[in-house]
N, C-alpha and C positions, 0 to 999 in steps of 0.2 A: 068457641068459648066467648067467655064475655068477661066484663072485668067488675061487674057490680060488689061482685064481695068484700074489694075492695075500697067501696066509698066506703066515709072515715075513719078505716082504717090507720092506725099507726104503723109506716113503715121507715125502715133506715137503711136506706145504700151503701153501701163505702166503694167507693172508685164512681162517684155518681158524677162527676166532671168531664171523663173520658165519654167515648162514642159511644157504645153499649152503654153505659150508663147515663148517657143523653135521654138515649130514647125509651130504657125502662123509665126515667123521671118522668119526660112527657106524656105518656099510656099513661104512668100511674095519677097524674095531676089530672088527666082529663078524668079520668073515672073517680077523680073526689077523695082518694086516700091522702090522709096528712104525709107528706113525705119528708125525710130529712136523709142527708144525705152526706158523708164523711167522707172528705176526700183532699189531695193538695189540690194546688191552683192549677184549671185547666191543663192538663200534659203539653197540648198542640196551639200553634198560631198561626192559621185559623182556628177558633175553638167550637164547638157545637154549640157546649153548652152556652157559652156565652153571647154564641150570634141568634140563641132562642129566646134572653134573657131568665134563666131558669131560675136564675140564683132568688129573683122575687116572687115567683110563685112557688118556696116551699123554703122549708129551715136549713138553709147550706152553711154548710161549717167547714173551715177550712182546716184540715190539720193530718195529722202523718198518723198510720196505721201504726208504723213502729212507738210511738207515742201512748204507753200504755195507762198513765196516766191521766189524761187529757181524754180517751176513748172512754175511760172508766166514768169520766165527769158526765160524757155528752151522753151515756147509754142511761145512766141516774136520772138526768134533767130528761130526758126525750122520752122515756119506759114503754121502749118500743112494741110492741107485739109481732111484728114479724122481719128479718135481718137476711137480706141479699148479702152478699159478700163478694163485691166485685173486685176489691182494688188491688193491684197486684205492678210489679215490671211486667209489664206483655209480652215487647220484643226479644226473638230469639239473640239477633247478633247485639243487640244492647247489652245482653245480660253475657256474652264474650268478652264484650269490653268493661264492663264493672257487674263479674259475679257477685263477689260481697253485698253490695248493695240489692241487688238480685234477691238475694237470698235472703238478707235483713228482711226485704220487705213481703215475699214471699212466702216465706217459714215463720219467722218472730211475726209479722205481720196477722198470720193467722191464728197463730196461738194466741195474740193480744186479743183479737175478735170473738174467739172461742172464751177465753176468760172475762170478755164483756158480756158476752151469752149467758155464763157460768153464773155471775155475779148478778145478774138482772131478771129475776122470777116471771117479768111479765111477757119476756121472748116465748111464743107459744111452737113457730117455724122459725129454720133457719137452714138457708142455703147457702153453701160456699161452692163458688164459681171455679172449675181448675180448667181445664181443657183439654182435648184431643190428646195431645201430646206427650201423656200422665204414662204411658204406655213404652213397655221393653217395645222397640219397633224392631220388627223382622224381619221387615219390607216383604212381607207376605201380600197374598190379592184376594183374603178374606178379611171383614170389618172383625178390630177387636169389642170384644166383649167386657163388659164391667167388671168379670171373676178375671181375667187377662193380668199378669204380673205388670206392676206397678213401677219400671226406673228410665225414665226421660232420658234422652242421652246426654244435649245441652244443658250448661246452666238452667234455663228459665223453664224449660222441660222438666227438669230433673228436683229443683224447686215447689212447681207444680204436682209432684209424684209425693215429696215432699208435704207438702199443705194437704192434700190427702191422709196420709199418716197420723198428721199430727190430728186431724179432723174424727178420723178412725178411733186415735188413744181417747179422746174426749167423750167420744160417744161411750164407750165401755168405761171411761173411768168415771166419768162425771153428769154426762147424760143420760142419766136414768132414774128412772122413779123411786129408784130405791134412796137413791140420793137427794133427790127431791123434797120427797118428803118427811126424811131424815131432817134437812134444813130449811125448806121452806113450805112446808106441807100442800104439796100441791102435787101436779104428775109433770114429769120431765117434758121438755120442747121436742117437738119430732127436727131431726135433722137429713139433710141431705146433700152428697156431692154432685152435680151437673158435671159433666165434661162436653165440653162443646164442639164444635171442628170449625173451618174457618169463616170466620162472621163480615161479610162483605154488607157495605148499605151504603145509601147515602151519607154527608158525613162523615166520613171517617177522613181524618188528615193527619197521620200518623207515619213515621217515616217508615220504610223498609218492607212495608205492606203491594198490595199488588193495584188494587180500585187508586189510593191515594196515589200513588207511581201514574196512573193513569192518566187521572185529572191533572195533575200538577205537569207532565206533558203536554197534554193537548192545551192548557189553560197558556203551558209558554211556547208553545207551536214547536215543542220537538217531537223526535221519534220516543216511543216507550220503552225502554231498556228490562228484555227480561232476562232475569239472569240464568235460569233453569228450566224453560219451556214444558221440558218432559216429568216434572215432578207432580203428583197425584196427591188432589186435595178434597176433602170435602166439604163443600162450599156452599155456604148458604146465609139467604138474606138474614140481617141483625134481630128482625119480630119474629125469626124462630125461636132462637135460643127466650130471649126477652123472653117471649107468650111461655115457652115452655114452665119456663123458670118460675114465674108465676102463678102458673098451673099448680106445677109441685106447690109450691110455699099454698098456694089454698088448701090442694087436697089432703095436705099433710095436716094441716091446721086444724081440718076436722078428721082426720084417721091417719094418728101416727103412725101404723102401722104400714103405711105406705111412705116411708122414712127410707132413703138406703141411697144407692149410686145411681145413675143416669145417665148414657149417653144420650146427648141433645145431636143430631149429624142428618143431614140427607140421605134420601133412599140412593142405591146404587148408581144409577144416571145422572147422579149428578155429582160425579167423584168426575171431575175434570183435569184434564192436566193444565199448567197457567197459562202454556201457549194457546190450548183452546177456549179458555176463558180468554186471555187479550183479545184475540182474535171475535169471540161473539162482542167484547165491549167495542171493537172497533166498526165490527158489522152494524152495533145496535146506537153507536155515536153518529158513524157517520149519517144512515139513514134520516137521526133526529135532527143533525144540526143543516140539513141540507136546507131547510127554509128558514132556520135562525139566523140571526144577524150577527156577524162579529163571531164567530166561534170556528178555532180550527178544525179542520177533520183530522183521523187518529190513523196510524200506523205505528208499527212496531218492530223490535230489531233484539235477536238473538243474540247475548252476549255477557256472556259470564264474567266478573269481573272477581274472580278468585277469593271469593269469601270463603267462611268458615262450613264446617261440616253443617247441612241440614236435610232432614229426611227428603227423599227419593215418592214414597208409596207409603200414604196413609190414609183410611178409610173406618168407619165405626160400623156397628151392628148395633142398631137401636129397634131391637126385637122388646127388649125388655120395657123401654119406653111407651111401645106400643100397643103392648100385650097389657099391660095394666092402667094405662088411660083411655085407650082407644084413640091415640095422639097418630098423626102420620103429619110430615111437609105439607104444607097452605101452597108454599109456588116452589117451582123448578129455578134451575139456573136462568136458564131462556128468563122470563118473566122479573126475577131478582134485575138480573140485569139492566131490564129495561124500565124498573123502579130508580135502580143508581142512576142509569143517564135523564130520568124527568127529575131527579133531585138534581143533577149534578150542573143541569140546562139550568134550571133555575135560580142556581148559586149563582153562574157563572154570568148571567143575564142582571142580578141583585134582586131577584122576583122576592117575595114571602116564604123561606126553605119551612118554617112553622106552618103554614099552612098546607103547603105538598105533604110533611110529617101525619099531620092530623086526618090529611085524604089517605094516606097509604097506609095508614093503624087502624080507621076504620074500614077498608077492602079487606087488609089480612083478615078482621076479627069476624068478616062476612063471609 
């Protein structure tokens, strides 16, 4: 694919501060879409966005999804034409220790973004972000499917099953033509869910994650603590989901009829479990840092440290993704991998990480 569609484009992100929303900002800047982008102040410290300088090359506005006021303002001023919807709590064991908030920003979070949609005729696409996890899990060893019942186990899981729903009621109550042109004479926005599986890249520095867990060892020369070696993920670099996501919101834009659910996830081989992913990022660090200067080499250490309940075996079937764009995974794990560690060399060295970004968006889109 390519991303021309999107020069001058009007787009608006929300969670465009976080990782994933780092690097759809940068794709979308380099390809000339007006970007704006609604979110709190960077999550992480280190920040992406802010060690790329993003905030100056597009209209970043700081401010809370739960804030429904305030989104109503920026969606007015901005009149956007097409609405990512990233922003959300992410982390599972975050969202144990303050559900409420979880779910504020989760659920009410999406409904305010949905009634920014509602209330703004010039939204033509609009995608909301949920994830993998959206899913009753059965801990079966087939990928669930998009018809697959819908209740998270955890808060942030269950949440995201959640912002689904609420996504669902809008579409039938509100998004539709009939309503449309009932008030604003025109044809309804095509919309769509993504559920994504787990987004590893460069960049990410986010607690309780597995890459960050990584870097943030080998950066202080310890071992990498994993807590559950044997649990089953589907894993894949951050310019899947992003490209996909993108994809949707174009083809939607000119044929709403291809509006609906999405699993975004890797093909079967590359459902890893995390002891096999540490274990490749160790193989694939230490290899890199053997002629680097100042960089420790990686190992790692088995060790549960009695957290709360999280899935065992999770995996997607993105038949349906592929059967109607002709979409499949750009890289494997293998390869993902050894994109984090030329990013993660180069943080860790203070090389130009915007530059390695701009080499690695243009390989995927090749």
């Amino acid at each position: 694919m390519n991303l021309s569609f999107y020069n001058g484009k009007k787009v608006l992100i929300t969670g465009h501060t976080g990782f994933k929303g780092s690097w759809m900002c940068k794709a979308l800047i380099n390809a000339g879409a007006q970007v704006t982008g609604y979110a709190l102040a960077a999550p992480t410290n280190p920040s992406l966005f802010e060690m790329l300088g993003l905030a100056s090359k597009m209209n970043s506005i700081e401010g809370d999804i739960r804030d429904l006021k305030h989104l109503l303002a920026v969606f007015k001023e901005v009149q956007p034409e097409i609405v990512i919807h990233m922003a959300a709590q992410p982390i599972v064991r975050d969202s144990y220790k303050d559900p409420v908030y979880t779910y504020e920003t989760n659920v009410m979070g999406t409904v305010n973004v949905c009634e920014a949609v509602r209330n703004t005729p010039s939204v033509r696409s609009f995608v909301n972000v949920t994830t993998d996890k959206v899913y009753l899990n059965k801990e079966w060893q087939w990928g669930y499917r998009e018809n697959e019942e819908l209740n998270g186990f955890d808060p942030y899981s269950n949440s995201k099953s959640c912002s689904e729903l609420v996504t669902s009621s809008y579409k039938n109550s509100f998004f539709t033509d009939e309503y449309y042109k009932a008030n604003y004479g025109t044809s309804a926005p095509a919309v769509t869910t993504c559920r994504a599986g787990n987004v590893i890249g460069g960049g990410d520095f986010a607690n309780d994650r597995i890459i960050p867990d990584c870097i943030r060892a080998v950066e202080a020369g310890n071992e990498i603590i994993v807590r559950n070696p044997f649990s089953t993920r589907p894993y894949e670099h951050v310019l899947e989901p992003v490209m996909a996501y993108l994809m949707i919101a174009e083809a939607q834009y000119n044929d709403a009829s291809l509006a609906g659910s999405y699993n975004v996830g890797p093909d079967d081989s590359d459902c890893w479990t995390t002891g096999e992913l540490v274990q490749l990022f160790c193989d694939k660090w230490n290899a890199a840092v053997a002629s680097a200067n100042g960089l420790n080499k990686a190992s790692w250490v088995n060790k549960h440290d009695g957290g709360p309940h999280e899935a065992n075996f999770l995996k997607l079937d993105c038949s349906k993704l592929k059967a109607t764009f002709g979409w499949k995974p750009a890289w494997n794990v293998t390869t993902t991998m050894e994109k984090i560690v030329e990013w993660s060399v180069a943080y860790l060295q203070g090389q130009d990480v915007g530059a390695v970004m701009d080499r690695q968006i243009e390989e995927f889109l090749a």
